[in-house]
C-alpha positions in Angstrom: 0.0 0.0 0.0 3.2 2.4 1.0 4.1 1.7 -3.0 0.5 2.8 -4.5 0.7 6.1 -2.2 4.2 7.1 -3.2 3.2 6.7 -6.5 0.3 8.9 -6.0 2.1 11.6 -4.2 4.6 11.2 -6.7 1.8 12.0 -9.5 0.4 15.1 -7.1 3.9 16.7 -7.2 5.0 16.6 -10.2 1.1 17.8 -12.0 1.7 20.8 -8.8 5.2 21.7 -10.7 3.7 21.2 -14.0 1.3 23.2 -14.0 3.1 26.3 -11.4 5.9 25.8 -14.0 2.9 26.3 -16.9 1.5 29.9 -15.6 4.6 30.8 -14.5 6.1 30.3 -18.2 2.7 32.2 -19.5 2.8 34.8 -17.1 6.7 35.7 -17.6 7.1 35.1 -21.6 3.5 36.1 -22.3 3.1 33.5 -24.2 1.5 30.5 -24.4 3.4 27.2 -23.4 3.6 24.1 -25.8 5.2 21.0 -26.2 7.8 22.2 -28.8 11.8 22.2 -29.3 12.6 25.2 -31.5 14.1 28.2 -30.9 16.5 31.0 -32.6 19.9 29.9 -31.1 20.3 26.1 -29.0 20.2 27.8 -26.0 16.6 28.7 -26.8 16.2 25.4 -28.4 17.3 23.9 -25.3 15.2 26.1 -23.0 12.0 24.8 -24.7 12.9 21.3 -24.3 13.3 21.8 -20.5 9.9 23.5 -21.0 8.6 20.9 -22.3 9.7 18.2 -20.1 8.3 20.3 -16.9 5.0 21.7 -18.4 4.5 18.9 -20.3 1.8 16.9 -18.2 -0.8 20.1 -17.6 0.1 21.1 -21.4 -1.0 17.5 -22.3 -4.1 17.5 -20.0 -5.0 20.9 -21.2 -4.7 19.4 -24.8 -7.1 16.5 -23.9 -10.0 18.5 -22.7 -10.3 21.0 -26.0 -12.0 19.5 -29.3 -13.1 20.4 -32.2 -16.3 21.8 -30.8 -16.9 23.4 -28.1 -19.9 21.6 -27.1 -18.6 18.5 -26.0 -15.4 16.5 -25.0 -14.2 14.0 -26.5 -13.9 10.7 -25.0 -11.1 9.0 -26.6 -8.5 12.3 -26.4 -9.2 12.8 -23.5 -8.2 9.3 -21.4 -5.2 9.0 -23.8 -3.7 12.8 -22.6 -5.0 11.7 -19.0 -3.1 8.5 -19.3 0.2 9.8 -20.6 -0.5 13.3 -18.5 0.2 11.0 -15.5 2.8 8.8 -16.2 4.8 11.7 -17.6 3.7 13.8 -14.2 5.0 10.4 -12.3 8.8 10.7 -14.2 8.8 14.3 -13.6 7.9 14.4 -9.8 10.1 11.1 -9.6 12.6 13.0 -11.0 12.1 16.4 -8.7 11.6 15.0 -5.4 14.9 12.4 -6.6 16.8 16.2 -6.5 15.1 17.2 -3.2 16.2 14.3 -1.7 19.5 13.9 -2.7 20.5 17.1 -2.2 18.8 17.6 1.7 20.3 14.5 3.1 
């Protein structure tokens, strides 16, 4: 049972820094934040793949709830951006809290 909740908090910390790490993005760049890896120079480049990898499971939930039109939600969409949004939020919080860790004991 100890696994399932760590997962779960695991899941809850890294949709928190996804989506603080999405309106923060918005708010500073005024722009909108997508899953992309261009830029003008390969610093840029490189800043929107770290981006990417952080917003990435609020971008991809966000993604799953609009449709075509805006009458209804799609089904299908949206349980496959859920399902990915949350094993993507698992590898990023994994990934945070694996910093946290390390570096406070």
């Amino acid at each position: 049972m100890r696994e399932l909740f760590l997962a779960v908090y695991l899941i809850g910390v890294g949709l928190c820094l996804a989506g603080a790490g999405t309106h923060l993005y918005q708010w500073r760049l005024r722009q909108r934040a997508m899953l992309r890896y261009d830029g003008d120079t390969y610093i840029a480049s490189m800043g929107n793949v770290l981006m990417s990898f952080v917003c990435g499971p609020y971008i991809m939930l966000q993604m799953g709830w609009s449709s075509e039109d805006k009458d209804a939600v799609e089904m299908g969409p949206a349980l496959f951006s859920a399902m990915v949004a949350f094993g993507w939020a698992f590898l990023t919080g994994l990934l945070f809290v694996g910093i946290y860790v390390t570096f406070r004991f």
